[in-house]
C-alpha positions as CSV (number, residue, x, y, z in Angstrom):
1,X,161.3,14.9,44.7
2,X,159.7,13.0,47.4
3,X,161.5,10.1,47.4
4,X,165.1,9.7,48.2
5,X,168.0,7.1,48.7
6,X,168.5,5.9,52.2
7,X,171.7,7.7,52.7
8,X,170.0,10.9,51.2
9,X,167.4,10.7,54.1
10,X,169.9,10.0,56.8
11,X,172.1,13.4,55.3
12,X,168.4,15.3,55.1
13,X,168.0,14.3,58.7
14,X,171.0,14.9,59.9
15,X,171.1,18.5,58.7
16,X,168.1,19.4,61.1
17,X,169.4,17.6,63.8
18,X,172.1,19.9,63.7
19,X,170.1,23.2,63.2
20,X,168.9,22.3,66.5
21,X,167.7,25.5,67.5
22,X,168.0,27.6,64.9
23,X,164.8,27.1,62.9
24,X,162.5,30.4,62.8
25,X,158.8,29.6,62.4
26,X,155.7,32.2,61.3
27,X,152.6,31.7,60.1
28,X,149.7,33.4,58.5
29,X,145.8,33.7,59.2
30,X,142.9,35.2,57.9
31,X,140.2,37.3,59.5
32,X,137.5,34.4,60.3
33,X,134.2,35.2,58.7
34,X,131.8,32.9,61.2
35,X,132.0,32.2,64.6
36,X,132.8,28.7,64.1
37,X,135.6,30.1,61.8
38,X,136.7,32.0,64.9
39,X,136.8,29.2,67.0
40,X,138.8,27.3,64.4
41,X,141.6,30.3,64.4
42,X,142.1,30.5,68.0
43,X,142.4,26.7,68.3
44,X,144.8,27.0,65.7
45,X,146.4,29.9,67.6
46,X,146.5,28.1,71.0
47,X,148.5,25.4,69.5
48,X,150.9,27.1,67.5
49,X,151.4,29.6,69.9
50,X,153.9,27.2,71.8
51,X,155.8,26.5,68.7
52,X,156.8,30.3,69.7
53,X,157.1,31.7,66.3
54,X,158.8,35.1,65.6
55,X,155.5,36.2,64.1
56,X,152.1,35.6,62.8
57,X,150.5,37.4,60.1
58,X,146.3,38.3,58.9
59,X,145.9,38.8,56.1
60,X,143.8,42.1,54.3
61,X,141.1,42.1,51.9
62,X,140.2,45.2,49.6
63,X,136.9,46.2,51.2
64,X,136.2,47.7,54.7
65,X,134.4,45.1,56.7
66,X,137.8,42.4,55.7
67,X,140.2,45.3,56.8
68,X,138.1,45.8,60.0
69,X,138.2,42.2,61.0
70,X,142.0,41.9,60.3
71,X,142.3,45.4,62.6
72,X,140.2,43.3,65.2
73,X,142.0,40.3,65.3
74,X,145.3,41.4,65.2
75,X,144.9,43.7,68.5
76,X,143.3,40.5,70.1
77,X,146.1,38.2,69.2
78,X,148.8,40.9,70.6
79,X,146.3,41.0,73.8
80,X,145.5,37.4,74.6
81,X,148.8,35.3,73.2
82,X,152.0,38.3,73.6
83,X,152.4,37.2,69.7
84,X,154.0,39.7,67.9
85,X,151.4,40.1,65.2
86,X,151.6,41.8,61.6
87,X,148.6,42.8,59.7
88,X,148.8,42.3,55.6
89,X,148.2,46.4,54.5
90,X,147.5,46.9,50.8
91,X,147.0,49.5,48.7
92,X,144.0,48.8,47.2
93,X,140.8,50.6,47.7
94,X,142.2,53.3,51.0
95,X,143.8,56.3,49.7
96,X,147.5,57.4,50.4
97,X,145.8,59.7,53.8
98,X,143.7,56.3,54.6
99,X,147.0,54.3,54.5
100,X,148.7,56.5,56.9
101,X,146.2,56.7,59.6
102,X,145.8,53.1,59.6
103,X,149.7,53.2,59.9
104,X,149.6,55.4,63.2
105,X,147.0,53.6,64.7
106,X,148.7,50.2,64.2
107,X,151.7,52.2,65.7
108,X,149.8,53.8,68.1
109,X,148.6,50.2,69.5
110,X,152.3,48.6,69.7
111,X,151.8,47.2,66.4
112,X,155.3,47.7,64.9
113,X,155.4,44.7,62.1
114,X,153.6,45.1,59.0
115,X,153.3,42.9,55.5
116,X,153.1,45.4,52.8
117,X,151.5,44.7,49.8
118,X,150.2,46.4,46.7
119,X,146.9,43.6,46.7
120,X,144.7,42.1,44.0
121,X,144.0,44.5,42.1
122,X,139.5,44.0,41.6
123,X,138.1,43.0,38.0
124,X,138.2,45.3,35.2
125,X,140.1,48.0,37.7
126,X,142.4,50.9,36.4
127,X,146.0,51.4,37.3
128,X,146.6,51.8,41.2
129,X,148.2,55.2,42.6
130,X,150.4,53.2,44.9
131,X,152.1,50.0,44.7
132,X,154.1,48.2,47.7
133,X,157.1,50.3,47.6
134,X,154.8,53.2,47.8
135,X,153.7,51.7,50.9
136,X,156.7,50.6,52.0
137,X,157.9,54.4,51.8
138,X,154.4,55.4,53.7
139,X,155.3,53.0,56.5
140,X,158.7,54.5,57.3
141,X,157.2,58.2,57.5
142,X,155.3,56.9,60.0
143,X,157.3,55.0,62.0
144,X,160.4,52.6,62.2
145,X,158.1,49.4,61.4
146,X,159.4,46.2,60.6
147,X,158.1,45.8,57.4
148,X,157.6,42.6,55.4
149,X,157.1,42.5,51.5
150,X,156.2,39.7,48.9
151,X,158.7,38.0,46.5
152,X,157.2,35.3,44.1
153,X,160.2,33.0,42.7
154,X,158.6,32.3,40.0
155,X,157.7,35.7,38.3
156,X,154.6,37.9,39.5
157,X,152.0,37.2,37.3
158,X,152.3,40.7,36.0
159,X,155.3,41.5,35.8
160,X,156.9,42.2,32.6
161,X,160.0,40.0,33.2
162,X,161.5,38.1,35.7
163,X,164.5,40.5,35.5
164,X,161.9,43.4,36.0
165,X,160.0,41.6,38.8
166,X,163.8,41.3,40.7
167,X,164.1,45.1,40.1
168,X,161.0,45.4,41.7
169,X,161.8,44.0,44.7
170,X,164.7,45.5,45.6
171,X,163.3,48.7,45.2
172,X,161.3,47.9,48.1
173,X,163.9,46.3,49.7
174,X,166.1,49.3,49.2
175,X,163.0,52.0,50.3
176,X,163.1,49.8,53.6
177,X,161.4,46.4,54.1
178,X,163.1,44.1,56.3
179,X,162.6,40.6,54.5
180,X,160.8,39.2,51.7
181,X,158.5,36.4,52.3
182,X,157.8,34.5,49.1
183,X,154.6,33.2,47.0
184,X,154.0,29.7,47.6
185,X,156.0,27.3,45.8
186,X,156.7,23.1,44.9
187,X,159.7,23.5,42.9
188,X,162.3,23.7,45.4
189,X,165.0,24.8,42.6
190,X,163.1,27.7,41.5
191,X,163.1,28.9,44.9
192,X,166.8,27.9,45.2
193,X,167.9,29.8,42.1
194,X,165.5,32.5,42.5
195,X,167.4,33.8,46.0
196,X,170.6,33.2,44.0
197,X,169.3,36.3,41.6
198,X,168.5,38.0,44.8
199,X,172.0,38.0,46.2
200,X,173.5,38.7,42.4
201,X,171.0,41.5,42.3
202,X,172.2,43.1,45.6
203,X,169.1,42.1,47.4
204,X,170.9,42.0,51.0
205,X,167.5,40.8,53.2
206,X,166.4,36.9,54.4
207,X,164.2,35.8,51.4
208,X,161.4,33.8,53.8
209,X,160.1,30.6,51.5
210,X,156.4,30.5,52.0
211,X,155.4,26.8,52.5
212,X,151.8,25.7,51.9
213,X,150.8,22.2,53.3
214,X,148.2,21.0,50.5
215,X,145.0,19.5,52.1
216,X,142.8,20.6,49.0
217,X,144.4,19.4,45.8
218,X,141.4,21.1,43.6
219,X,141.9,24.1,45.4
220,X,145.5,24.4,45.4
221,X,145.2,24.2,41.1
222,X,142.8,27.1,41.6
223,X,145.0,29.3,43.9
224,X,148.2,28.1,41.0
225,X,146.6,29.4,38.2
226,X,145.6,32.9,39.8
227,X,149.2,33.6,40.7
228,X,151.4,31.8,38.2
229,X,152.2,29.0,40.1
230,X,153.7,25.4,39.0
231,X,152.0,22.3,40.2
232,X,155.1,19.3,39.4
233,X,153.6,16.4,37.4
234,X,154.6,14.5,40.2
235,X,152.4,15.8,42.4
236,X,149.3,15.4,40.5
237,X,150.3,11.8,40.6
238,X,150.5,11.7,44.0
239,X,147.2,13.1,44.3
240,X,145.4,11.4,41.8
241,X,142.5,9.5,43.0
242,X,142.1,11.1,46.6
243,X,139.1,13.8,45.8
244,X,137.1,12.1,48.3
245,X,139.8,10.9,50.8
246,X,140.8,13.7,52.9
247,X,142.9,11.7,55.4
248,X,145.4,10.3,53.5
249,X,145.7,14.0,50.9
250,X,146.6,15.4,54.3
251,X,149.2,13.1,54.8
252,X,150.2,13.2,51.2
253,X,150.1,17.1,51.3
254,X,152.2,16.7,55.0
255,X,155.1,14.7,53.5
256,X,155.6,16.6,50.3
257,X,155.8,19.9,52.4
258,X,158.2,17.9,55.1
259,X,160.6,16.5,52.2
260,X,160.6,20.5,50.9
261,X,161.8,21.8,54.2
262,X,164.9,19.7,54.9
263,X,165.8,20.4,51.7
264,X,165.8,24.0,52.2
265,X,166.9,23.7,55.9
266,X,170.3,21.5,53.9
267,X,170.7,24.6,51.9
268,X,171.0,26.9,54.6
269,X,167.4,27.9,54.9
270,X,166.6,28.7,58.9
271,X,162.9,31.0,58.6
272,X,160.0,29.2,56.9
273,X,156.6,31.2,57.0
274,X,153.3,28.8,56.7
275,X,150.3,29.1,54.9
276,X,147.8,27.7,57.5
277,X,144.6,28.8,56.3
278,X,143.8,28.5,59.5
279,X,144.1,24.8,60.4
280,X,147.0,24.0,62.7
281,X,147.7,20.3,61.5
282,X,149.9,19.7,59.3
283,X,151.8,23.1,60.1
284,X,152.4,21.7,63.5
285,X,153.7,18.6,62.3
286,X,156.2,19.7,59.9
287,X,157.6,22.1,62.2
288,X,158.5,19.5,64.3
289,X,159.6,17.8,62.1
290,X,161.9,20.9,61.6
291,X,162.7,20.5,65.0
292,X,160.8,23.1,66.5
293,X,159.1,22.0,69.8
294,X,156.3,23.2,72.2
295,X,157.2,25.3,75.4
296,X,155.0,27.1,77.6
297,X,152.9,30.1,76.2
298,X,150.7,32.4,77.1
299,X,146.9,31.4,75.7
């Protein structure tokens, strides 16, 4: 995938040329854990804060102290950058009465985008009393939000079937979420034919691909076998060798996401949501590669 004829490049490149402009950027955080961590996100913040992306997202872990931190630092982003900023909400472990005042206080703050998820469910756990189309109905009782959902191209991990896990979605697309921003991916087709089923299926939102920039090749296989993920062949080639040579798996990692996004920019993709983990890196570098440029911005 990553390597093309010359006239293929020049087409690739030419595409973004022309979506001059057009390209949509978010990208998501998690609640730091340390103070250094801390210092890492708002450095990361800072400089893609000027890339002015139409959001940026924390995500929400199933215990208290996580959901206090992503409560935190999702009021501080709105208050020191003017981002708009969505908090993950899950379902897990906060009752339906839990759920809706967090909702009103989010609302209550000028929080009015929100990525609804159903979350990991913990080991050896029963059936949940709400999934994300619960929530998604929750969210609307409460207040006109702009809510966000999850899609996963190549089937949830639970889910029955892939025809089931479509179902799913637009059940939630249908009780109100705005778009549907997907799992990570590398097989660009499967994301390609999975929005295909979307449209077939009556799904009528933007389905968002998720792009992860790879700096961790061991960890990346971890992450891909929790949530049904394929890892190419190819790209274990291409990272074969580099477990102790960060600098070049970073710009290994950077290309492979960079040759995935003018792909999808060719096929008419304009909103790309980034998995940061917090680094700011390689995201800033494929966006503009994507075109999207710095301007001035609050810090």
């Amino acid at each position: 995938m990553s390597f093309y004829h010359a006239s293929q490049h020049e087409a690739l490149n030419q595409n973004l040329a022309e979506l001059d402009g057009q390209i949509q950027v978010s990208f998501e955080f998690f609640p730091p854990r340390t103070q250094e961590m801390e210092n890492t996100l708002w450095q990361s913040l800072a400089r893609l804060n000027t890339l002015k992306p139409s959001f940026v997202s924390v995500t929400y872990g199933a215990n208290s102290g996580e959901r206090d931190r992503t409560h935190a630092i999702i009021k501080d982003i709105k208050e020191r950058t003017g981002l708009e900023a969505a908090p993950h909400l899950t379902c897990i472990d906060a009752c339906r009465e839990e759920l809706q005042h967090i909702a009103q206080d989010y609302w209550q703050s000028g929080i009015r985008h929100i990525v609804a998820l159903r979350g990991d469910l913990p080991d050896n756990s029963q059936k949940p009393d709400m999934y994300a189309v619960d929530l998604v109905r929750l969210l609307k009782d409460v207040g006109d939000f702009d809510i966000s959902v999850a899609a996963y191209p190549e089937v949830h991990p639970e889910a029955k079937s892939a025809q089931a896990d479509l179902i799913n979605l637009k059940k939630k697309v249908d009780a109100g979420a705005n778009r549907a921003i997907t799992q990570f991916f590398f097989d660009v087709e499967s994301y390609l034919r999975f929005r295909d089923r979307c449209v077939s299926t009556g799904i009528d939102v933007e389905i968002v691909p998720g792009i992860l920039p790879v700096t961790n090749f061991k960890q990346l296989k971890r992450f891909a076998g929790l949530t049904n993920v394929k890892i190419p062949g190819w790209m274990h080639k291409m990272f074969d060798g580099l477990d102790n040579d960060p600098e070049t798996r970073a710009l290994v990692g950077a290309s492979i996401a960079i040759d995935m996004v003018k792909i999808l920019s060719r096929e008419g993709v304009k909103d790309f949501h980034f998995y940061t983990l917090n680094r700011s890196e390689l995201t800033y570098a494929i966006c503009h590669t994507l075109g999207v440029r710095p301007q001035l911005a609050k810090v």
